[in-house]
Structures are given as structure tokens and as C-alpha cells.
Legacy VTK file of the C-alpha trace (Angstrom):
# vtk DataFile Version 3.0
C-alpha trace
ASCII
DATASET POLYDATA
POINTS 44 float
-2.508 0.248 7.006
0.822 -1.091 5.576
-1.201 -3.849 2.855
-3.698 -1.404 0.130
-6.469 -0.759 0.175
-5.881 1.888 2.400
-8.152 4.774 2.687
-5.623 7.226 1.701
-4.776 4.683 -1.530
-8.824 5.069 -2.840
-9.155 8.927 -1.981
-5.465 8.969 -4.374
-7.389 7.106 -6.999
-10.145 9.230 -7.419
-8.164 12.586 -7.162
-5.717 10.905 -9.833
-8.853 9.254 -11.997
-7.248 5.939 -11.420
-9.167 2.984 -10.880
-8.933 1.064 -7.418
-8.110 -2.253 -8.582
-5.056 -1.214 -10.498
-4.095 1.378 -7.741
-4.307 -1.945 -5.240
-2.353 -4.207 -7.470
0.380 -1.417 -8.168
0.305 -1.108 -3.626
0.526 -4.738 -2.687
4.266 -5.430 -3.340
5.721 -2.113 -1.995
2.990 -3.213 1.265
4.675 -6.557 1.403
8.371 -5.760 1.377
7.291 -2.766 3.968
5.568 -5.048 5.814
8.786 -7.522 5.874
11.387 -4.751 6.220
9.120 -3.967 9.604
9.153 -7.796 11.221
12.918 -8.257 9.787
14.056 -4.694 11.889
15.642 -5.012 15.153
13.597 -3.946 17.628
15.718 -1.415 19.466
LINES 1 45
44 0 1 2 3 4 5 6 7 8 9 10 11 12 13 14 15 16 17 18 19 20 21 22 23 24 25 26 27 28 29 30 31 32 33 34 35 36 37 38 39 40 41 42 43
């Protein structure tokens, strides 16, 4: 999953005694630009 929550992104949270909502909002703007690098690539 490129946009959080991702499972991996809640397991992190509770190893690192984070809380989810924070760990989302700190994931959803590196998911985005991902997410547009991805449809912006040239596709071969």
C-alpha cells in the first residue's frame, strides 16, 4: 500500500510506542508524492 495506513506503518507504531494517527499523518505526504512520482514515470 503506497497511501498509510499500511500494515507495516501500525506494527512500526507499536514497536516504536508511537501512536497511529500521528504515524498516518507523518505517511500521507511521502504516500502522495510516491504515489505521483509512480503515475508521472514513463512506463518503459
Amino acid at each position: 500500500m503506497i497511501i498509510p495506513p499500511s500494515a507495516m506503518l501500525i506494527i512500526y507504531s507499536f514497536v516504536a510506542e508511537q501512536s497511529v494517527g500521528e504515524m498516518f499523518l507523518a505517511g500521507v505526504v511521502p504516500g502522495i508524492l510516491l504515489a505521483v512520482a509512480y503515475v508521472g514515470s514513463p512506463s518503459g
